[in-house]
C-alpha positions in Angstrom: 122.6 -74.4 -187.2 120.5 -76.4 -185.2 118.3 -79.1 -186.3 114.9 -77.3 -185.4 115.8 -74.1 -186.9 117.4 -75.7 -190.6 115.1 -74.6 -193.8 112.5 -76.9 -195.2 114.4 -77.9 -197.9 117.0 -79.5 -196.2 114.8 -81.9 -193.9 113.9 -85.3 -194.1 110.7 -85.4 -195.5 107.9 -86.3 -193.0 106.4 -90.2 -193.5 104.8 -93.1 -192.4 107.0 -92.9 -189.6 106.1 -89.7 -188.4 102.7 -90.4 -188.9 102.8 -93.3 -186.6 105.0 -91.4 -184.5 102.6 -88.2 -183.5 100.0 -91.3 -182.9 102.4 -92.7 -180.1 102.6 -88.9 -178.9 98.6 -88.3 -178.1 98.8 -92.0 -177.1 100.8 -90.7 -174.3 99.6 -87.6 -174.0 96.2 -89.2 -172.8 97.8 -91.9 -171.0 99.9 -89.9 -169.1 97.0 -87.4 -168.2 94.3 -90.3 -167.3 96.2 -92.1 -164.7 95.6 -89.5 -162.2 92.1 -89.5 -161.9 91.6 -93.2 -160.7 94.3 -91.9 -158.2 91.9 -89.1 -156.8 89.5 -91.2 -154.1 92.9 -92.6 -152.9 94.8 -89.3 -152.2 91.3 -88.0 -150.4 91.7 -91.4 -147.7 95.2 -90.7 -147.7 95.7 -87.0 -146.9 92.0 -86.8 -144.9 90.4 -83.5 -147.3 87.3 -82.2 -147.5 85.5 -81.3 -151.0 86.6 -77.3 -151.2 90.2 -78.6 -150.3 90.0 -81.1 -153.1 88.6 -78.5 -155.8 91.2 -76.1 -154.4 93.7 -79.2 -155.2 92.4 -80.0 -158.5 92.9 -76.1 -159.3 96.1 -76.4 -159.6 96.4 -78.9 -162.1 94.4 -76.8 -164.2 96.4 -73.2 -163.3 99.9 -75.7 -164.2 98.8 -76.1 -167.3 97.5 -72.5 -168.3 100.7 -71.1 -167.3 102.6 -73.8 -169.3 100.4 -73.7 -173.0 101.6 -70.1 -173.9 105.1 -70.5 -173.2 105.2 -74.7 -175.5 104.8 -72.9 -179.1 108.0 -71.2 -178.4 109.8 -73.7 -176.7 109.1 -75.9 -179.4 110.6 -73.5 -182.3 114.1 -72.9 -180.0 114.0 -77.2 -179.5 111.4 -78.6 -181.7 108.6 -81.0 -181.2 110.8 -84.3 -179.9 112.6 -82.3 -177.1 109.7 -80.5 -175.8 107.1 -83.4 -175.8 110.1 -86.2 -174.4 110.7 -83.6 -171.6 107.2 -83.0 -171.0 106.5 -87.3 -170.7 109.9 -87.2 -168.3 107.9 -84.9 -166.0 104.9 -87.0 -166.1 106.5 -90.4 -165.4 108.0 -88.5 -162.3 104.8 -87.0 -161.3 102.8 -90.1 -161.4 104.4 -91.9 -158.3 104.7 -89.0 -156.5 100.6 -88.3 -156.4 100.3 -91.7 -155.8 102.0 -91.3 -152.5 103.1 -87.7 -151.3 101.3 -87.1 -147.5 100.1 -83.7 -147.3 98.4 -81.4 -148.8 100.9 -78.7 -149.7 103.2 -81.4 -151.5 100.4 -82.7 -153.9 99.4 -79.4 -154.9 103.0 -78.6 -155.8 102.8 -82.2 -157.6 99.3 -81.5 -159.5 100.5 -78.1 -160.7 104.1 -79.4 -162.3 102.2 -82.7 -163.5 99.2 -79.6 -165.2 102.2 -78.1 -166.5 103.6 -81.3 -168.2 100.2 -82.8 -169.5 100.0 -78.8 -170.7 103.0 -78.7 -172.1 102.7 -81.9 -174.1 99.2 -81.7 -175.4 100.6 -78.4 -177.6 103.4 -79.7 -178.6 101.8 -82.9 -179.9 99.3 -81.3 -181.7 101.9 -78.6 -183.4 103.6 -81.9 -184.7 100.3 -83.3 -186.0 99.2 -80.0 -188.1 102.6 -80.1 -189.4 102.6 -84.0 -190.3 99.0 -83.5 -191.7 99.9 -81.0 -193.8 102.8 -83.0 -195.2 100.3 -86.2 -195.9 98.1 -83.8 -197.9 95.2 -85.7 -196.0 92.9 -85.4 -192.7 94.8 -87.0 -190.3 94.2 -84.4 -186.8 90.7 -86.7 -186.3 92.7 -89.8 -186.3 95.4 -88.3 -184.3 92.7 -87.2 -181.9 91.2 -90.5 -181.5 94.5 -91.9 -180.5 94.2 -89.3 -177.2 90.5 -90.5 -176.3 92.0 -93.9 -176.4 94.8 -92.9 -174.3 92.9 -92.1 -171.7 90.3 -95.0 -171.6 93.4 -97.4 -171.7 95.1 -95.4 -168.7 91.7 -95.2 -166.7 90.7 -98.1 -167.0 93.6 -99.9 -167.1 94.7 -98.0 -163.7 90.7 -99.0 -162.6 91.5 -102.8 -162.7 94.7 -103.2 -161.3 93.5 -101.1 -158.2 90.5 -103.2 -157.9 92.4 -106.6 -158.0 93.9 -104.9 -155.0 97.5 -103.2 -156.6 99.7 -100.7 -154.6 98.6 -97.1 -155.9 102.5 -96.9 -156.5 102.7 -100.3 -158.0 99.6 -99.3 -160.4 101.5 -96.1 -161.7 104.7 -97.5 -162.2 103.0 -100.1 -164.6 101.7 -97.0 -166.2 105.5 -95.3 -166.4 106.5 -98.3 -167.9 103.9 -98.2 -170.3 105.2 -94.5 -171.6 108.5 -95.2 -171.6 107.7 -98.2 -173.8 105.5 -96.1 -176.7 108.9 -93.4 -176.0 111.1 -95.7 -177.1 108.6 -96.7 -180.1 108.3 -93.3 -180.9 110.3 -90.7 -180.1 113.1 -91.0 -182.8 110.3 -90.2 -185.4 109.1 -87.3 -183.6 109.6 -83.7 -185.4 113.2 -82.2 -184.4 111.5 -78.7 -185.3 107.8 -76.7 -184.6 107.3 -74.9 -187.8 107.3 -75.0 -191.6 109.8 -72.3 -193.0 110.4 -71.0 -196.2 112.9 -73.4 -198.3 114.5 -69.8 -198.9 115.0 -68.9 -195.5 118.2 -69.6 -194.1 117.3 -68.1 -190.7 114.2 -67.1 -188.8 114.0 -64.8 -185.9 112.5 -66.4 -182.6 109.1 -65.9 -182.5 108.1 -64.3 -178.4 107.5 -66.6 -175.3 103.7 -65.6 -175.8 101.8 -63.5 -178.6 98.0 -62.5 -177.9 95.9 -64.5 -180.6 94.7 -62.3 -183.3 92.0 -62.5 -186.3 90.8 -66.0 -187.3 93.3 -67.3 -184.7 91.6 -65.6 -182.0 88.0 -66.7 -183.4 88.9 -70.1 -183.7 90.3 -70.2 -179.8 86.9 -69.2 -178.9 84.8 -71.7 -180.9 87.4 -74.3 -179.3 86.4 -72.7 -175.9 83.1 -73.4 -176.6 83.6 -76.8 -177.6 86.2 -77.7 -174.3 83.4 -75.7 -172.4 80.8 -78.9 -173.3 83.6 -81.7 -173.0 84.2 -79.6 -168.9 80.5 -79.8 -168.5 80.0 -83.8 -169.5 83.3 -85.1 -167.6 82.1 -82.7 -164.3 78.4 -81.9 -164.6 76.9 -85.2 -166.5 76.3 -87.5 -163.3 74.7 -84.6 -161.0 72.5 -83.9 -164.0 71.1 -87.2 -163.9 71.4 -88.4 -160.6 69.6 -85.0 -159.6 67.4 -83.8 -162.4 66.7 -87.0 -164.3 66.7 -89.0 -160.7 69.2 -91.6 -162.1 70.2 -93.7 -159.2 73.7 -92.6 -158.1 75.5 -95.7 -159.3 74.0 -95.2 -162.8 75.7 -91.4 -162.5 79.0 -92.3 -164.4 76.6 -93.7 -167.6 76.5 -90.6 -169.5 79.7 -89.8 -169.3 80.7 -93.2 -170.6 78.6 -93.3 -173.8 79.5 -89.7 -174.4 83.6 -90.9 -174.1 82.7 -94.1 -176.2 81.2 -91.8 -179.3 83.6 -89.7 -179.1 86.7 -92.1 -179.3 84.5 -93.8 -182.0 83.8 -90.8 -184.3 87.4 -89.9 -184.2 89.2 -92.8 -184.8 86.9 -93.0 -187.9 86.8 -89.1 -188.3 89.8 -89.0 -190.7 87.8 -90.9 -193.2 84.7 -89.3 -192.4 86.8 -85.8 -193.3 87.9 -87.2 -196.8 84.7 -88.2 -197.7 82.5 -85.2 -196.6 84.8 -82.3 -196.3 85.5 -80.1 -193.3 82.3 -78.0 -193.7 79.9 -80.7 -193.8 81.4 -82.5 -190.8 81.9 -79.3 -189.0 78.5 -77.8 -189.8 76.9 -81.6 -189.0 78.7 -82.3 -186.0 77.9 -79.0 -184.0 74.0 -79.5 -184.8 74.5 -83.3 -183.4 75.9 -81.8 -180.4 73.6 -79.2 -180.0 71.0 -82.1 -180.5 72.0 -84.1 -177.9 72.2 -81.9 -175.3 68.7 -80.4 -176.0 67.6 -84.4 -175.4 69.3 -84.9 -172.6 67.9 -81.7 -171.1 64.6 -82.4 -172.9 64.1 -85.9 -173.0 61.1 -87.5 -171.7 62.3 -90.9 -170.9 65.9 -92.2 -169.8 66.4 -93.7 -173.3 66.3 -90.3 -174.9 68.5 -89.1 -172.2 70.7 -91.3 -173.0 71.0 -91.1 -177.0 71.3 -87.3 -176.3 75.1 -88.0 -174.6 76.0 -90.5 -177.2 75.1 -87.7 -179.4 76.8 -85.5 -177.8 80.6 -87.2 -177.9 79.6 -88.2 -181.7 79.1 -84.7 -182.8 81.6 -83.1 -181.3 84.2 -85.5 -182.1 85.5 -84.3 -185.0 84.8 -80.3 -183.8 88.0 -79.7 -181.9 90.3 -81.7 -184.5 89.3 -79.4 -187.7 89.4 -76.3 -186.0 93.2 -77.6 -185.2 94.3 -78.5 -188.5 92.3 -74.4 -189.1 94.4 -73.1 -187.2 97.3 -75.0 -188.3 96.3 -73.7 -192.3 95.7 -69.9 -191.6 98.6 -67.4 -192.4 98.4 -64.7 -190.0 100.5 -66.4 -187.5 103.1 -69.1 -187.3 102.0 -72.7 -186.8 103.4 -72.8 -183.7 101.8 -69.8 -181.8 98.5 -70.4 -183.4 98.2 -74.1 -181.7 99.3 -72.5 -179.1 97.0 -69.9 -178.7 93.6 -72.2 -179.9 95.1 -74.8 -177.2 95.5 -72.8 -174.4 91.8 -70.5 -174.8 90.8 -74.4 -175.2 92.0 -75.7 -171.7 90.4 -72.5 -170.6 87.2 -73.9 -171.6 87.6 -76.9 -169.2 89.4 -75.0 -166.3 86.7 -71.8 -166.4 83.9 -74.0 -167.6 82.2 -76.1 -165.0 82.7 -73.0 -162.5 80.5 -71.1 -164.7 77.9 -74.0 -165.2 78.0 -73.9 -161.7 77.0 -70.4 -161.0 74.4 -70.6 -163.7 73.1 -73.8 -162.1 73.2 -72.3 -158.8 71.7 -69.0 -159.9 68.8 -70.2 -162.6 69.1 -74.0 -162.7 71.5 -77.1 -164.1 69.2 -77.3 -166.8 69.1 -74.3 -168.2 73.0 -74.1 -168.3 72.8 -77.0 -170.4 70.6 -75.1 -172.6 72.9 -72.5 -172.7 75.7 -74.6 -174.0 73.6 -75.9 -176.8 72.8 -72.5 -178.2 76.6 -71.7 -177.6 77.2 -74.8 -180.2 74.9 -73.3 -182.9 77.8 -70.5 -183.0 80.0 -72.9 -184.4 77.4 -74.0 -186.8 76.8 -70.1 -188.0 80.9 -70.0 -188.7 81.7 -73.3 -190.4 81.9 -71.6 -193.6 84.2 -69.0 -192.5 87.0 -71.4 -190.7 87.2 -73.8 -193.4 87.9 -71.3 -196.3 
């Protein structure tokens, strides 16, 4: 019997080590997925595309990763957490040259969507490890965990950022980065979980659970409240510097500003999230932290001066930085489906958020104006404030 598949009983009990270990695991996980988009200006010069050939490009990161989510829960119960999420970083050390220097346009698109599947496949698996290593602690830990992603990626951004302004080969830049994640590997992976889901100390065998389940009851409402909350993080990262360089009338190099106190409070409120958890309790944060976000965007929409505007984004990242990590470890805590499928499922109706999202604003922004879909979104958060009580009990 293999070690992902032996009863609860007989494991070694999950630790410090593991703790630290699913920290090295969103560490990468938002590493791995950051570098690219430095990389982005430089694949435009070098393969000579247009903006609709870009988006169609960009596409197919997203469409990579929605076709890898459903299949990670049960990948991870046949191989367990370590396989799945060292495979997964493999990929993405191979990807990351490779969009730094493939020459046409065919060849990156078959890059983006393998290196979407990767950063797909590793962002469930990482976060099945860390509802089953919070449980174990018997304490919040998925806000923490969290935080450790949002730092990933401001570390691999900006990191990337600098060496390509000081004039570093794109390849150079991302091999510095493959040798960062095969570094926090080596750290971590030997503490990583050899199995996906808690079973019965009684159990001496469990049936494989389906390549892909349709979410169901709270599973399914949770998916959509996460939908709702990716949906805002889509609009921010896409939609935040057109809002305010065209309604607002920031100049265009102020654009990026939002974004960057939005990504700030955000890495903020998690890393300190855990605590805030312990001390408040999940329906307090959850209940505060959708009105903050629903706050700040009626300010940025709303705001009378560029101050306000801009206490309405820092708002925004605040509040909803400790959304997405409780309605994880709900998921993780419900009993009508297995662990795995249920991060699985809340995951993948997540990333659905950001693929299907800033399409939609667009529409709405097209049809009515970018405004009002921003208003739209902050009505959408007050359904999450109308449920707290219902996903935490």
């Amino acid at each position: 019997m293999s070690d992902h598949t032996i009863p609860l009983a007989s494991r070694k009990p999950i630790g410090v080590a593991q703790q630290h270990a699913t920290r090295v695991g969103f560490l990468i996980a938002g590493l791995g997925m950051s570098v690219w988009a430095p990389l982005v200006p430089y694949a435009v010069l070098r393969i000579g595309m247009d903006d609709a050939t870009l988006g169609l490009l960009l596409l197919c990161l997203g469409i990579g990763s929605i076709c890898a989510m459903p299949m990670t829960g049960s990948l991870a119960e046949r191989f367990g957490c370590r396989a799945v999420i060292i495979c997964a970083a493999i990929f993405i050390m191979l990807c990351l040259p490779l969009l730094a220097t493939v020459p046409s346009i065919m060849t990156l698109g078959i890059m983006l969507f393998i290196f979407g599947a990767s950063v797909g496949t590793i962002d469930v698996a990482i976060n099945i490890q860390a509802v089953l290593v919070e449980k174990a602690s018997g304490k919040p830990m998925m806000s923490g965990f969290h935080g450790l992603y949002s730092l990933g990626c401001i570390i691999g951004a900006g990191g990337v950022s600098l060496l390509l302004t000081l004039g570093i080969a794109t390849l150079t830049t991302t091999l510095a980065a493959v040798a960062c994640i095969i570094l926090l590997l080596l750290f971590g992976a030997r503490h990583m979980l050899p199995y996906a889901n808690v079973m019965d100390a009684n159990q001496g065998h469990q049936e494989k659970s389906p390549i892909f389940i349709l979410p169901r009851g709270k599973v399914a409402f949770i998916g959509i409240l996460c939908f709702i909350c990716f949906l805002v993080e889509g609009a921010i990262l896409d939609w935040s510097a057109v809002f305010l360089t065209t309604v607002k009338n920031f100049a265009t190099a102020e654009g990026g500003i939002g974004f960057t106190l939005f990504a700030f409070t955000m890495t903020f409120g998690r890393l300190t999230g855990d605590l805030i958890v312990k001390t408040f309790g999940n329906f307090k944060v959850l209940l505060a932290g959708s009105l903050t976000t629903a706050t700040g965007l009626a300010l940025v929409v709303y705001g009378t001066n560029d101050l306000i505007t801009l206490v309405g984004f820092a708002l925004i990242g605040l509040g909803a930085s400790n959304i997405v990590p409780i309605l994880f470890s709900a998921a993780g805590n419900q009993s009508q489906m297995p662990t795995n499928l249920a991060i699985t499922a809340v995951t993948t109706m997540g990333y659905l958020g950001i693929l299907a999202g800033p399409a939609l604003i667009g529409f709405i922004s097209h049809a009515i104006s970018l405004s009002f879909a921003f208003s739209a979104i902050a009505v959408l958060m007050l359904v999450i404030t109308g449920s707290a009580r219902y996903i935490v009990k």
